[in-house]
C-alpha positions as CSV (number, residue, x, y, z in Angstrom):
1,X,21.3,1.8,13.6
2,X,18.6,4.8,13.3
3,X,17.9,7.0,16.3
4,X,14.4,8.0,14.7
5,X,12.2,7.7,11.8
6,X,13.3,11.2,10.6
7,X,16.8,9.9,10.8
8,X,16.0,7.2,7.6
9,X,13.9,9.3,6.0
10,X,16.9,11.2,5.3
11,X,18.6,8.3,3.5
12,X,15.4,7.1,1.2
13,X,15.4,7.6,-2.3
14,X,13.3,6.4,-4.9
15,X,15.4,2.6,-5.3
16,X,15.9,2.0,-1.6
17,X,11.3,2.5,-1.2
18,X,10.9,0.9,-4.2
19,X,13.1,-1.9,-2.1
20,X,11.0,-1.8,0.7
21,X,7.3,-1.4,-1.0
22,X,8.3,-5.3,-2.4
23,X,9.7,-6.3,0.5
24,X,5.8,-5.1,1.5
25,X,4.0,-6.7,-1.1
26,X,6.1,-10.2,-1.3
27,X,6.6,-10.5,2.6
28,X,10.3,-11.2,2.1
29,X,13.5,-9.3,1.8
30,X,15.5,-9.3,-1.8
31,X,17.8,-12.0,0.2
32,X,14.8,-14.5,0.5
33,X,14.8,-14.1,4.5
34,X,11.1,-13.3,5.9
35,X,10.0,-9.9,7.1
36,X,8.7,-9.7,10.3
37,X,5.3,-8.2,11.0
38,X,7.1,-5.1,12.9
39,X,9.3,-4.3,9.8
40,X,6.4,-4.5,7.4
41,X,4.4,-1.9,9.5
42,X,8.0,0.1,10.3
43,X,9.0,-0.3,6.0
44,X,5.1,0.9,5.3
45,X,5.5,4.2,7.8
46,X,8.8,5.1,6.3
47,X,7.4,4.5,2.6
48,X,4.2,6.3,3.8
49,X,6.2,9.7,5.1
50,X,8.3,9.4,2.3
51,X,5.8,9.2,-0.2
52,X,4.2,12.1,1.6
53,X,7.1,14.6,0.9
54,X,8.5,13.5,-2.6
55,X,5.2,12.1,-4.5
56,X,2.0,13.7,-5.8
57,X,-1.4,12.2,-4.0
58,X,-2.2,10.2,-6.8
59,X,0.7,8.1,-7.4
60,X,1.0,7.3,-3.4
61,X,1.2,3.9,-1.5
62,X,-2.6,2.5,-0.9
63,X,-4.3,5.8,-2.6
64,X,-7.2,4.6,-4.5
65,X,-8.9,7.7,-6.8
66,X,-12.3,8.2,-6.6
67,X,-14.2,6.4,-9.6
68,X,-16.7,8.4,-11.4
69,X,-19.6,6.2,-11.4
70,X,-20.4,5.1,-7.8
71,X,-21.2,1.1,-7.4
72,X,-24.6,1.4,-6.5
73,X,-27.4,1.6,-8.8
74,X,-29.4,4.8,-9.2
75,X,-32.8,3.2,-8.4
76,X,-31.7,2.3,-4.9
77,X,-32.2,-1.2,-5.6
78,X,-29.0,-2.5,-4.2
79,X,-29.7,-6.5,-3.7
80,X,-29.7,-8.8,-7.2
81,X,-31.5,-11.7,-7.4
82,X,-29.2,-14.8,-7.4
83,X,-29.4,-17.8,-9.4
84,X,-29.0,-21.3,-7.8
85,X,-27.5,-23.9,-10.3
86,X,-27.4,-27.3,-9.3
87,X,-24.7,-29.6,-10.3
């Protein structure tokens, strides 16, 4: 059907990635039939280069923002002490 990547890149818009981002998440196609491990990876490189081009970095596929507090303590102390309950 498609020559190259660049070649359905050309045809995405914003409904047809939407499409494929929940065919990503839910492993399945809106028809109910499975996707394959080679169309997840080839549906997340297309929504990937898309996103690239026509999003702002924030709002993109698997972009988690950096928090402001990091999850470490400050006093180095990175172990807790753990509480054994029996039942």
């Amino acid at each position: 059907m498609f020559q190259s990547l660049d070649e359905l890149l050309k045809i995405l818009n914003p409904q047809i990635v939407g499409s494929l981002k929940r065919a990503i998440e839910l492993g399945k196609w809106p028809n109910g039939v499975a996707i394959t491990a080679e169309q997840k990876m080839l549906c997340a490189e297309a929504v990937a280069h898309w996103e690239q081009q026509h999003t702002d970095p924030k709002s993109r596929m698997g972009v988690v923002p950096p928090k402001s507090n990091p999850c470490a303590n400050k006093h180095g102390d990175d172990e807790s002490s753990i509480t054994w309950i029996d039942s």
